[in-house]
C-alpha positions as CSV (number, residue, x, y, z in Angstrom):
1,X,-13.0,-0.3,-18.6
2,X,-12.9,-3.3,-20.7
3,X,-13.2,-6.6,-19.5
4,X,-12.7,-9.8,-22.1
5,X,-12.2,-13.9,-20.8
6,X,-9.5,-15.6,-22.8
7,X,-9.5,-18.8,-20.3
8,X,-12.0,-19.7,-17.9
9,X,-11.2,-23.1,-17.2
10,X,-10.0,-24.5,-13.6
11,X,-7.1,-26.7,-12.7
12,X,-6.8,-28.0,-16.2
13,X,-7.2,-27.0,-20.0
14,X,-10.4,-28.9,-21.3
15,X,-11.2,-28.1,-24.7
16,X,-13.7,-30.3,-26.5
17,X,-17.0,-30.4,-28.2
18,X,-18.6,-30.3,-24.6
19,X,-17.0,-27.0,-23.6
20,X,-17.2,-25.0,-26.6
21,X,-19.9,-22.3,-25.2
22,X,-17.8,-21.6,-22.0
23,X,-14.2,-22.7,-23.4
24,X,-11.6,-25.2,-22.4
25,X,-8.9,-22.6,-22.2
26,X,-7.1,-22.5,-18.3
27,X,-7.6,-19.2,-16.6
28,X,-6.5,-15.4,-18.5
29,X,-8.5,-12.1,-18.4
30,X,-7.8,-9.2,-20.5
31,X,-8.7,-5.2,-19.1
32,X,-8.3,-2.7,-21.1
33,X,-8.8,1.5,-20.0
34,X,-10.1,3.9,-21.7
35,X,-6.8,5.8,-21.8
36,X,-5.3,2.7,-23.6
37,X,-4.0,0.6,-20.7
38,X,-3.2,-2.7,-21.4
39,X,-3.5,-5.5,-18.2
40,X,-3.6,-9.2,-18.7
41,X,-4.5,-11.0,-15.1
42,X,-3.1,-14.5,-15.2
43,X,-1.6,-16.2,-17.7
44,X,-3.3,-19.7,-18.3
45,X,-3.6,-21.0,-21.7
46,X,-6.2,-19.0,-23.1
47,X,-3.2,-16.1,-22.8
48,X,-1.7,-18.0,-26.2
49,X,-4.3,-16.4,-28.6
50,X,-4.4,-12.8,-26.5
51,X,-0.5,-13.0,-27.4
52,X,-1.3,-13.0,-30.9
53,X,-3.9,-10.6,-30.5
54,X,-1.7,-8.4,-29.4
55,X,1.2,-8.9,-31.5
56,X,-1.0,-8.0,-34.4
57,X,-2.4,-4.9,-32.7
58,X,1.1,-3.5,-31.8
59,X,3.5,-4.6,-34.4
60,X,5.9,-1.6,-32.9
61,X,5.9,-2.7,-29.7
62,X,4.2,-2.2,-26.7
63,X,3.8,-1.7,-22.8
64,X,1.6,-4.5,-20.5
65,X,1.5,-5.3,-17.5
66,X,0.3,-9.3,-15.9
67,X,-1.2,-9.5,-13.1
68,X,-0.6,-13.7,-11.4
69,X,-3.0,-14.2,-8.6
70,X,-0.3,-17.6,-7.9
71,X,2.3,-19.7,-9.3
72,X,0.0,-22.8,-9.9
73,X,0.5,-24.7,-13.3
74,X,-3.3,-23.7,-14.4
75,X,-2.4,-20.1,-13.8
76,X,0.9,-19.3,-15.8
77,X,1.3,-22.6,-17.8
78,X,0.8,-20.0,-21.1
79,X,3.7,-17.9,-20.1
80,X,6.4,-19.7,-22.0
81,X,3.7,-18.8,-25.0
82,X,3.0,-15.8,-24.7
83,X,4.4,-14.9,-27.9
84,X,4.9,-10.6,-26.8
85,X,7.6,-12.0,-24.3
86,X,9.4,-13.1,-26.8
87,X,9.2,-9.6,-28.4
88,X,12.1,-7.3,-28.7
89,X,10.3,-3.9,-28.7
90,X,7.8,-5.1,-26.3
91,X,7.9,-4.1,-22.4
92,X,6.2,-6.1,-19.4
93,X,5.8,-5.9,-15.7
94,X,4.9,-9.1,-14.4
95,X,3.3,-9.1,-10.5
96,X,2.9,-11.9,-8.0
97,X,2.8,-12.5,-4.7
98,X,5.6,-12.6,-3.1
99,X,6.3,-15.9,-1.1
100,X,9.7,-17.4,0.8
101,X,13.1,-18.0,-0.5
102,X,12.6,-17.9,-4.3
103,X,12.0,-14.8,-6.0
104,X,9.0,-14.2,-9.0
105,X,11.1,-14.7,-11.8
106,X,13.0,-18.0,-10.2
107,X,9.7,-19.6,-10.0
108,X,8.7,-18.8,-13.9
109,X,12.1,-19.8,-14.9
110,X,11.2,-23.3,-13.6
111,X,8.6,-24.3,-15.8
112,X,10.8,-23.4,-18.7
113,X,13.9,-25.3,-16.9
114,X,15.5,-28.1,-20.1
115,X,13.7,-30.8,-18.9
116,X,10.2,-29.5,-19.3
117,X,10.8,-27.0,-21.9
118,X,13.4,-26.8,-24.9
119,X,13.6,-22.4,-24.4
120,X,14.2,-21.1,-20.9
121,X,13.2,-17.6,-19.4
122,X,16.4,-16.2,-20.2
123,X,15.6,-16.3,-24.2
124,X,12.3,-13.8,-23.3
125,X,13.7,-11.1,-25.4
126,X,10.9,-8.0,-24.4
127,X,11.8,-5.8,-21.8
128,X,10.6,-7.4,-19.0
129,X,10.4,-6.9,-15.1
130,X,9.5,-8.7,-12.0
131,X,7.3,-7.3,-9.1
132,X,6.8,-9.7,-5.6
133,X,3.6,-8.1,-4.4
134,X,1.7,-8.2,-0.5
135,X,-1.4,-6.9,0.5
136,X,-2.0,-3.4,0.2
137,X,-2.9,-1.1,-2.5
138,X,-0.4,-0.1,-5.8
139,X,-1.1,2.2,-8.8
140,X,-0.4,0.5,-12.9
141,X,-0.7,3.9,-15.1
142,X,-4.1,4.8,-14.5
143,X,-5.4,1.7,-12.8
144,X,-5.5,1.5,-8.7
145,X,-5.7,-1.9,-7.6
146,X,-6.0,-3.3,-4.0
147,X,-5.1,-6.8,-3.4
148,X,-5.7,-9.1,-0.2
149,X,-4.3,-12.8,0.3
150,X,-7.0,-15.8,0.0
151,X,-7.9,-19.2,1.1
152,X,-5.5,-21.3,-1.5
153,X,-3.2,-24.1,-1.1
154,X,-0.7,-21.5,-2.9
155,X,0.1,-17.9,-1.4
156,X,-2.7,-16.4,-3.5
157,X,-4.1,-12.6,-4.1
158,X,-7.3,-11.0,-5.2
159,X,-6.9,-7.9,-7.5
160,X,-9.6,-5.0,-6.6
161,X,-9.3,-3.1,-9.7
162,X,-10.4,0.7,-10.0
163,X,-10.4,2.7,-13.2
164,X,-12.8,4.8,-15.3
165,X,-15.2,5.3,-12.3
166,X,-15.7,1.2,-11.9
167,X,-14.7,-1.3,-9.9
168,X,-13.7,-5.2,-10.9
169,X,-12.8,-7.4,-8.6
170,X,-11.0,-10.8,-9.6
171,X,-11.0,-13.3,-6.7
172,X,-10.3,-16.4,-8.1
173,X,-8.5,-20.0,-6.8
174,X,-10.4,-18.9,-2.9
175,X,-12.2,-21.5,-0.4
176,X,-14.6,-20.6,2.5
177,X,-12.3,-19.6,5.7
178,X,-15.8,-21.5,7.5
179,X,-16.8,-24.3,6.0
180,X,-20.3,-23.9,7.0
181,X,-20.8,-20.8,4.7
182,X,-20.2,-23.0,1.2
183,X,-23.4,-23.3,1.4
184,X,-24.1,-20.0,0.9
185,X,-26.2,-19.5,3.5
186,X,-25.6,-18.0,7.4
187,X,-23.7,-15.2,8.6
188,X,-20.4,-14.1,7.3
189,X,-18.1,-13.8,9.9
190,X,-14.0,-12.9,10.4
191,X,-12.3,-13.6,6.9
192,X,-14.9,-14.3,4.9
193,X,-16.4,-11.0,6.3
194,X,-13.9,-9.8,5.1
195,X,-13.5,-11.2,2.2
196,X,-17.3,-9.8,1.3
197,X,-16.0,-6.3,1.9
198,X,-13.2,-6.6,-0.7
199,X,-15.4,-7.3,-2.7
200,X,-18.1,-4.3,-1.4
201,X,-20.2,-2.2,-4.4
202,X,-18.0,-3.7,-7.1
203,X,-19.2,-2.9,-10.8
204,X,-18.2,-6.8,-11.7
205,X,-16.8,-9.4,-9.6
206,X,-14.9,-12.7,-11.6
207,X,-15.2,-15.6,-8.9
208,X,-13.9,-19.0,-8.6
209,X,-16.9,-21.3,-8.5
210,X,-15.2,-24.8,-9.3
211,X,-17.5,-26.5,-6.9
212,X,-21.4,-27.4,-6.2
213,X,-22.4,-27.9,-2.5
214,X,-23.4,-31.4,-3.4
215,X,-19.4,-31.6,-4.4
216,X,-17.5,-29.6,-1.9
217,X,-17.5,-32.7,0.8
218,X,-15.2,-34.6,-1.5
219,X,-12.8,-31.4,-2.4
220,X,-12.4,-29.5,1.3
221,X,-8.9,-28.3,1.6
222,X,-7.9,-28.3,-1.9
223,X,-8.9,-24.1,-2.2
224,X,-11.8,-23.3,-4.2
225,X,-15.1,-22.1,-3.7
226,X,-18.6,-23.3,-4.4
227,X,-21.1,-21.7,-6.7
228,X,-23.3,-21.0,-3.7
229,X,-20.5,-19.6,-1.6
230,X,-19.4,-17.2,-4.5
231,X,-23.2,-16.1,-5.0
232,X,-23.4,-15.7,-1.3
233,X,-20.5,-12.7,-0.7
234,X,-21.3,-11.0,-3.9
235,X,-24.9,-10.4,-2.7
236,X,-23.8,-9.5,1.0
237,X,-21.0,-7.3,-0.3
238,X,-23.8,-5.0,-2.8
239,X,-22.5,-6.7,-6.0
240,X,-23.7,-5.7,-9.4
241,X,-22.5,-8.1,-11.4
242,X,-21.4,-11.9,-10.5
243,X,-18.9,-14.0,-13.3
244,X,-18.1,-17.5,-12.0
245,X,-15.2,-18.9,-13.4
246,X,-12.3,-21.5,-13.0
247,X,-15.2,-23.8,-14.4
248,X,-14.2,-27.6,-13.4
249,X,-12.8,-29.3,-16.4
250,X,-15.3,-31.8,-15.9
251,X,-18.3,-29.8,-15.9
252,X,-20.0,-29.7,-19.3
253,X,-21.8,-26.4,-21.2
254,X,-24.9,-28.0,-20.3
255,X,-24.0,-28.4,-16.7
256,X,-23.2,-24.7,-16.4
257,X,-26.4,-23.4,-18.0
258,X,-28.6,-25.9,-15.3
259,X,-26.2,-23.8,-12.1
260,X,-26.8,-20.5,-13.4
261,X,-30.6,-21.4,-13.7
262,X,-30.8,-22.5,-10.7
263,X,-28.7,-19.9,-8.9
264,X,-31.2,-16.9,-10.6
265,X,-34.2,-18.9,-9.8
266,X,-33.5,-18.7,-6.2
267,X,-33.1,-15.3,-6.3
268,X,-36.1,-13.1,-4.5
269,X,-35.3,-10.2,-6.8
270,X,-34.0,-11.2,-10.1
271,X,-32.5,-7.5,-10.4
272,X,-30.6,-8.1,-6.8
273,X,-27.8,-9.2,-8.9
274,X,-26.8,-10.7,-12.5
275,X,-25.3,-13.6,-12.5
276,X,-22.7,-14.8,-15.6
277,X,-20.8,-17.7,-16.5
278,X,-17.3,-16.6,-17.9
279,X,-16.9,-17.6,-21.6
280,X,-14.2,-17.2,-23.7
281,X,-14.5,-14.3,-26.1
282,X,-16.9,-12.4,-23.8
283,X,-16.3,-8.8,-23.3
284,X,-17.9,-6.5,-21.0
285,X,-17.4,-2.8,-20.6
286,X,-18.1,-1.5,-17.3
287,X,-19.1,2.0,-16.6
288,X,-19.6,2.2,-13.1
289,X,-21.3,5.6,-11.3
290,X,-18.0,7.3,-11.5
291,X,-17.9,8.1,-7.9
292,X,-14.3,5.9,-7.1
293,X,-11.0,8.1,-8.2
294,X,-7.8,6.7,-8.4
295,X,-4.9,6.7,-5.8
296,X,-2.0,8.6,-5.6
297,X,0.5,6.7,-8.3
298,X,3.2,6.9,-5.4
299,X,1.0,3.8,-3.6
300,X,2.8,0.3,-4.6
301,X,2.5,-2.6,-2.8
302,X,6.2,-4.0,-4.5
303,X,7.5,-6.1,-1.8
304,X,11.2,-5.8,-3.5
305,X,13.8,-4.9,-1.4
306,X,12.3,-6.0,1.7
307,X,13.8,-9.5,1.7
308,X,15.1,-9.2,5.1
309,X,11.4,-9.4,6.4
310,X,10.9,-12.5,4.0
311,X,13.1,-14.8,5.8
312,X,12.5,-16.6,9.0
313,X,10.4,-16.2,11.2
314,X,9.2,-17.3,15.0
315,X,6.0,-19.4,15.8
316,X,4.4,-20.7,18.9
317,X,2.4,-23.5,19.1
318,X,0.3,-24.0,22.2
319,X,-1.3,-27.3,22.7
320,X,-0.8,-30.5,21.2
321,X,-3.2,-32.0,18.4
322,X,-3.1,-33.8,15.1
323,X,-3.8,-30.2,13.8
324,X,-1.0,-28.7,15.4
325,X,1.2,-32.2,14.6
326,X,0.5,-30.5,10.9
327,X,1.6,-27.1,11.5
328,X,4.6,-27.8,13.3
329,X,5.9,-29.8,10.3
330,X,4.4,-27.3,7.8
331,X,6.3,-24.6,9.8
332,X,9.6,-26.9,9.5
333,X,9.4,-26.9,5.9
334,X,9.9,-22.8,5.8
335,X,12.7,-23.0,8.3
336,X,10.9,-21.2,10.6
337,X,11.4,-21.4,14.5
338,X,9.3,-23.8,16.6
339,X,8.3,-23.2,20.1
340,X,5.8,-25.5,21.6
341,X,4.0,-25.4,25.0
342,X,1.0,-26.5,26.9
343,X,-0.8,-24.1,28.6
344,X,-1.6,-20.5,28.9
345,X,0.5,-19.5,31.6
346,X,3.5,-20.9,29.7
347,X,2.1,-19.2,26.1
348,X,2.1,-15.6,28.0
349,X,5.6,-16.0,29.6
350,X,6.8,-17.4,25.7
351,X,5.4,-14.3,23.9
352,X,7.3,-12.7,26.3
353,X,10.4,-13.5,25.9
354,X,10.0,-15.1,22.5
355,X,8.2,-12.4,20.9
356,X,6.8,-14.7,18.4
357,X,5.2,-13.5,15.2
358,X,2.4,-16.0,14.6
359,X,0.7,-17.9,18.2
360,X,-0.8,-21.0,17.1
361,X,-3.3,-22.6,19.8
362,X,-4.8,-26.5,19.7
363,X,-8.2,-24.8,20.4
364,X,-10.3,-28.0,20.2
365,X,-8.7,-28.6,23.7
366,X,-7.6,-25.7,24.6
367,X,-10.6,-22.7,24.0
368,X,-10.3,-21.9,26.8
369,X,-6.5,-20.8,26.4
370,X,-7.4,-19.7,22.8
371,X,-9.9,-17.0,25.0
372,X,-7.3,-16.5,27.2
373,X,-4.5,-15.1,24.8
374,X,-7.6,-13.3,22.6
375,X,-7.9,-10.9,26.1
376,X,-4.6,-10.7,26.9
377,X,-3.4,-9.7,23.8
378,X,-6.3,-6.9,23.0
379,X,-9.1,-8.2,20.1
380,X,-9.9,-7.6,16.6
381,X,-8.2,-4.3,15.5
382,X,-6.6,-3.1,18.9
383,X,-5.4,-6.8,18.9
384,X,-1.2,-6.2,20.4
385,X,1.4,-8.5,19.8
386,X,1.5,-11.7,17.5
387,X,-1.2,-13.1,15.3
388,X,-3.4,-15.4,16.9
389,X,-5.0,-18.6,15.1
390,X,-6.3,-21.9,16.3
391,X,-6.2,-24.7,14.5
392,X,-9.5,-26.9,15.6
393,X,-11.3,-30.1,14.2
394,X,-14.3,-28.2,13.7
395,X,-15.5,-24.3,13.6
396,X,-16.8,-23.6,17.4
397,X,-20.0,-22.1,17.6
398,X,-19.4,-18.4,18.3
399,X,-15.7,-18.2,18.3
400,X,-15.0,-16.5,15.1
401,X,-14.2,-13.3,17.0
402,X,-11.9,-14.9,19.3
403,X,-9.4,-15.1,16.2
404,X,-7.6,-13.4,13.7
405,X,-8.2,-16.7,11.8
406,X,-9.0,-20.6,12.1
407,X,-7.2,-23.4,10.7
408,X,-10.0,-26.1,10.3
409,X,-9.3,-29.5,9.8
410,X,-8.8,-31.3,7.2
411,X,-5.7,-29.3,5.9
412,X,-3.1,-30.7,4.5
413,X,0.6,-29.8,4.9
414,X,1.0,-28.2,2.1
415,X,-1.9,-26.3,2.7
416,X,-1.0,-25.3,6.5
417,X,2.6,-23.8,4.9
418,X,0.5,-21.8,2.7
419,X,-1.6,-20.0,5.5
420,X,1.1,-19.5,7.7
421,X,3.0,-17.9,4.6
422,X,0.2,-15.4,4.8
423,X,-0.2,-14.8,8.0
424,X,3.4,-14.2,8.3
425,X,3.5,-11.7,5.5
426,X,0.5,-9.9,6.9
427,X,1.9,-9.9,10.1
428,X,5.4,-8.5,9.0
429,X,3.7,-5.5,7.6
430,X,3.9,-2.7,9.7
431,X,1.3,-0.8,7.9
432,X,-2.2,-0.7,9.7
433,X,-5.3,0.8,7.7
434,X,-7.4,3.3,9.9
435,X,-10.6,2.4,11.7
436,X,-14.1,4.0,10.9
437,X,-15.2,6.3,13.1
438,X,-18.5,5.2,15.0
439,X,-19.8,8.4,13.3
440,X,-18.8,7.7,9.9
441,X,-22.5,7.9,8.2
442,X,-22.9,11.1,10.0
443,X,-19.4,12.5,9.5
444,X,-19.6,11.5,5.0
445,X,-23.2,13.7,5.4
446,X,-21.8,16.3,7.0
447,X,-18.7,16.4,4.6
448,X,-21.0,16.2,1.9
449,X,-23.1,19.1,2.8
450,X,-20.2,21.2,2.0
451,X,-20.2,20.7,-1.4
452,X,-16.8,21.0,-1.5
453,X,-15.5,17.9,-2.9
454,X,-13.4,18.5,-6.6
455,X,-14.5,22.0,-6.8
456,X,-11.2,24.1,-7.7
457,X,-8.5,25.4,-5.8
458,X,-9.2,28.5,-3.6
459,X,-6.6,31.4,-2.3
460,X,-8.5,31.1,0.9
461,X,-7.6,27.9,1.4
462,X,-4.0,27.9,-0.3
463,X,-2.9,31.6,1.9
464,X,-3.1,28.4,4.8
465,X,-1.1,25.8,3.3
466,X,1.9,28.2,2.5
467,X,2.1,29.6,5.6
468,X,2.0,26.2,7.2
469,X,4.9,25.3,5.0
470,X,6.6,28.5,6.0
471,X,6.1,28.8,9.4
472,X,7.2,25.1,10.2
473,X,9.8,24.8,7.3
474,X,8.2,21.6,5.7
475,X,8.3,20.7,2.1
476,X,4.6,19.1,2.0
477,X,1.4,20.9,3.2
478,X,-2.7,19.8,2.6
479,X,-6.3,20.9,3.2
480,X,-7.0,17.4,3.5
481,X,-11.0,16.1,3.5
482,X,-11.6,12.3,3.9
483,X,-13.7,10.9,2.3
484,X,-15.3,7.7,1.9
485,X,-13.0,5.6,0.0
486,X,-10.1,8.2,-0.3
487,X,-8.7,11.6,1.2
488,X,-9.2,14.8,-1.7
489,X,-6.5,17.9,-1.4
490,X,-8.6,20.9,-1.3
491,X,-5.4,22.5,-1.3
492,X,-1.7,21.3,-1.8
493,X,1.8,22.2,-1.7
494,X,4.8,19.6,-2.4
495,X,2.4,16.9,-4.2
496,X,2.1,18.4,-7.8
497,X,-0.2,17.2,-10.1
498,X,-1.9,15.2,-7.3
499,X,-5.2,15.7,-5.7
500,X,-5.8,12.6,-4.1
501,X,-4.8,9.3,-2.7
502,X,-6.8,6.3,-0.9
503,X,-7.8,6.4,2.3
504,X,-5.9,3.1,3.5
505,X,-2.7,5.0,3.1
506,X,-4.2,7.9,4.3
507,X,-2.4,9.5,7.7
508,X,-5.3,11.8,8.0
509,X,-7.5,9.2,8.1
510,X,-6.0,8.8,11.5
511,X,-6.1,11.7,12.5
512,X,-9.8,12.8,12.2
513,X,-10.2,10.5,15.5
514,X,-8.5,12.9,17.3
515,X,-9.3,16.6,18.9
516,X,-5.6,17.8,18.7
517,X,-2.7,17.8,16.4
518,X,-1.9,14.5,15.6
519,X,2.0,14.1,15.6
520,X,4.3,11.4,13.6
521,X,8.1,12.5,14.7
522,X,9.6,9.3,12.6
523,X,7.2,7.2,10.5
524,X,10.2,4.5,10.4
525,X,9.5,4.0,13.8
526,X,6.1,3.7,13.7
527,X,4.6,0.0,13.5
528,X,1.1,2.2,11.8
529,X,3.4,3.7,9.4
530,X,6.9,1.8,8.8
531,X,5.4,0.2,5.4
532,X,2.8,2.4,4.5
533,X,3.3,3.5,0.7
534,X,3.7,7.2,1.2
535,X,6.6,5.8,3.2
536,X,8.8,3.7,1.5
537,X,7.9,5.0,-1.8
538,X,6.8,8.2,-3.4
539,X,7.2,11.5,-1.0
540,X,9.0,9.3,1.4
541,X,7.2,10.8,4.0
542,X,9.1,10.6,7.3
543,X,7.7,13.0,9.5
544,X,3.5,14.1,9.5
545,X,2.0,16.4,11.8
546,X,-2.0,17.1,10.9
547,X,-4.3,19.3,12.9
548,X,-7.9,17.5,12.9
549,X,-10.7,20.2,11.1
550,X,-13.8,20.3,13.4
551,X,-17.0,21.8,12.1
552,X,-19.3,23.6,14.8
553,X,-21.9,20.8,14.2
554,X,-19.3,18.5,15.5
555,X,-18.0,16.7,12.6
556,X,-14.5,16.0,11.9
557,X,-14.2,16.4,8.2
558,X,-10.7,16.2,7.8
559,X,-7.1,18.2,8.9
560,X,-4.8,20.9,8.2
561,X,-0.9,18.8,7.8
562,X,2.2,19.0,7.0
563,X,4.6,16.5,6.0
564,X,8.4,16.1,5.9
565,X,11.4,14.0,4.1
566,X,12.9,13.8,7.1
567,X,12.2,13.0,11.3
568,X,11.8,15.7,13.5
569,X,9.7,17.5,16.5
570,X,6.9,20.3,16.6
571,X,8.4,22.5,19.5
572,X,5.4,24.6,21.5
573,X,5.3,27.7,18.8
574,X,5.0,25.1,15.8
575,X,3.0,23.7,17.9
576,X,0.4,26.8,18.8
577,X,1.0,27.9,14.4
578,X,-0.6,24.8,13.0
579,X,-3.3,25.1,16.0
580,X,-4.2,28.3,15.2
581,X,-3.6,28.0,11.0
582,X,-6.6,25.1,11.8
583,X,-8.8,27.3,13.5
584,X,-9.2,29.6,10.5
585,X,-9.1,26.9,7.7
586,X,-12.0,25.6,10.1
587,X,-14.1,29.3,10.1
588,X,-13.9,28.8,5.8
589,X,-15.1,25.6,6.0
590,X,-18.3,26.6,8.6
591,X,-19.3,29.9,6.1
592,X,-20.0,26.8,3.1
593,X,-22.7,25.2,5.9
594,X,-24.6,28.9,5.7
């Protein structure tokens, strides 16, 4: 994978004789694959001279794709010159979140509206087509990418990038969820947690560092990180390399040498971690160790065609605060419905009978109510019902499990819509990623000791899979082993030419937690399952039945399933078949341990 910086600059273009080492250029990265893949993240104004890069390169025409982490001015203000739009035999897919109301290429078309721009979007003569994205995990050609929403004045995304056996992340436009850790010191706790595991082992991370410490009093709220802050998750989360970027316009060249100096000098280990400054016209090619694969290309994370879940939406506030004051109006301004109480006797009979999609809770006042939802409603990953926030003054001391998130003063209004944009969108998808098993380390080394990972296809194995398929009259059956980061087909029929997918959309990731079959009549009606990819994309998958594989040293390593277009019930000889079928795919598995 190639990596090259055609804008680095934050907020606003800058170019001058004191920015001519890092450029002046707004923000606009350029990956290119090694099978020819062409992706262009933002589109600042430092795309301009990639679009005449390009044009020049493919004179016949071409395919790209452009990846917007948001619809801020900085980050697509190069769009209306990005000269292969305007190319006949050219074809683009353009992704952004997706946000309320107005859809991707409404918002682009209003920069180029008369009175700001004499062309408008509709005289774009390449091929081009519009993709609202959420969080979850997609596949562009050969390219997997994971993306997760974060801490902007803007609905913003991160872009986990995985190709050629390396990993890039690009996180940038992103704030501290606690304001404490822009330091870049102290624990990292609920979001920016994880926020450090996004970013875990990357080959390359690209992070906004607009701020110092000494100048993030002045700038809380307004969604960017420090350079401390950025250096701080990239060493918690195993980083290799570390590129700060959306450089403030008025930092100097100098100015960004003296950081970076002083960031690796306090470094115990100057090989922990090499730190960059993005510069225009630097390219790096990462390599990686070649042990991340691809998902399954059926995995998007389009959020098109599900505008019904877009609209509306119902929100209780409990309390009453200058902070909640905020979020009530912010609420307002997305038409959303407004419930307000005072107390937690009155918040449980609400969520009731309201069933409300977000709670949020005064919690300066109220922690105590805050602590009482957190327990009634389950916590952290078991956590039932709506999503729980409180909106405080100040971070308490040891309450960042209490919450999925905080809202911590001062926020604007602007700011508050934003966040509850994304916890709305979150919340709306019915899509939840497995937990770890307590015995994950244990259950990898035990998978591992097989040494059966992308070794070929056996008929011992396949004889299983057919007569699974047979025997229950399903289109779709696996020897499925999870591993770390996704779940490998030692045998398949009904996926051709796949071997693979990731292991968030993986339903035998679920399944290895259990000791018998693990049974999905209707994914549709399934809140783990309703928007998983498999689902509403690719095999469609509406049924899944998948009997866990259990080694006689006690580790799960993975199932025997079967999969259907279509709902439906195991009856008891289905039922005792896959049982059984297990059984023996489970005796091949125990002659590899010897």
């Amino acid at each position: 994978m190639k990596v090259r910086f055609w804008g680095t600059r934050g907020s606003l273009a800058k170019p001058g004789p004191t920015t001519l080492r890092y450029g002046g250029n707004t923000s606009c990265v350029e990956v290119r694959t090694a099978s020819g893949t062409v992706l262009v993240i933002d589109c600042g104004t430092g795309s301009h001279e990639l679009g005449v890069r390009l044009l020049k390169e493919f004179p016949d025409g071409m395919r790209g794709h452009l990846l917007i982490s948001h619809t801020h001015w900085d980050h697509i203000q190069g769009i209306p010159f990005f000269q292969p739009l305007f190319a006949a035999n050219h074809h683009w897919d353009l992704y952004a979140p997706q946000g309320f109301g107005s859809s991707l290429r409404d918002t682009l078309a209003g920069q180029m509206e008369y009175t700001y721009f004499p062309v408008t979007i509709d005289a774009l003569a390449a091929d081009v087509h519009y993709h609202d994205l959420v969080e979850g995990t997609m596949q562009i050609e050969d390219i997997s990418i994971r993306t997760r929403y974060l801490n902007h004045p803007a609905l913003t995304l991160a872009f986990r990038i995985e190709v050629d056996g390396a990993v890039l992340v690009y996180a940038c436009d992103h704030e501290p969820h606690d304001r404490d850790t822009a330091a870049g010191t102290g624990q990292l706790d609920g979001e920016d947690r994880l926020h450090a595991e996004f970013l875990s082992g990357a080959d390359l991370v690209i992070h906004d560092a607009q701020y110092t410490l000494e100048e993030y009093p002045r700038k809380m709220g307004w969604g960017h990180s420090t350079v401390e802050y950025a250096l701080h998750v990239c060493r918690s989360a195993g980083v290799k390399k570390l590129a700060l970027t959306h450089h403030d316009p008025m930092r100097h060249d100098d100015e960004i040498d003296a950081i970076l100096a002083r960031l690796r000098g306090g470094l115990n280990d100057p090989g922990e971690i090499d730190i960059i400054g993005a510069s225009e016209g630097l390219e790096i090619d990462l390599h990686g160790d070649g042990a991340r694969r691809a998902v399954d290309a059926t995995a998007s994370v389009s959020a098109q065609g599900s505008a019904e879940r877009e609209a509306g939406g119902k929100v209780l506030l409990v309390g009453s605060s200058a902070e909640l004051h905020v979020v009530a109006e912010a609420a307002r301004d997305d038409e959303l419905q407004v419930v307000q109480v005072e107390d937690a006797d009155a918040a449980i009979a609400r969520i009731e009978l309201l069933r409300p999609d977000l709670v949020v809770v005064a919690a300066d006042r109220h922690l105590d109510v805050l602590r009482s939802l957190a327990d009634s409603m389950g916590k952290g990953a078991d956590r039932q019902g709506p999503t729980l926030v409180g909106a405080v003054s100040s971070m308490p001391s040891g309450g960042t499990a209490i919450t999925a998130d905080w809202l911590v003063a001062p926020f604007s209004r602007e700011y508050a819509r934003t966040r509850l944009r994304a916890w709305l969108l979150r919340g709306q998808c019915r899509w939840q990623n497995a937990r770890m098993p307590e015995n994950e380390s244990a259950r990898l080394a035990a998978l591992h000791a097989l040494q059966i990972l992308d070794t070929p296809q056996e008929e011992r194995f396949d004889r299983f899979t057919r007569l699974a398929a047979a025997a229950l009259d399903v289109p779709i059956s696996l020897v499925s082993l999870v591993d770390r980061d996704r779940q490998w087909f030692k045998s398949c029929i009904g996926l051709e030419g796949i071997s693979e997918t990731a292991r968030d959309v993986s339903f035998c990731a679920h399944a290895i937690h259990q000791r018998e079959l693990f049974v999905v009549p209707d994914t549709l009606l399934d809140e783990r399952f309703a928007d998983n990819p498999a689902v509403i994309a690719g095999p469609r998958v509406r049924f899944y039945a998948g009997r866990p594989l259990w080694l006689s040293n006690g580790a799960c390593v993975g199932t025997l399933c079967v999969a259907d277009h279509r709902p439906r019930r195991l009856d008891d000889e289905e039922w005792r078949v896959l049982d059984d079928l297990g059984r023996m795919v489970e005796l091949e598995l125990d002659q590899r341990l010897g």
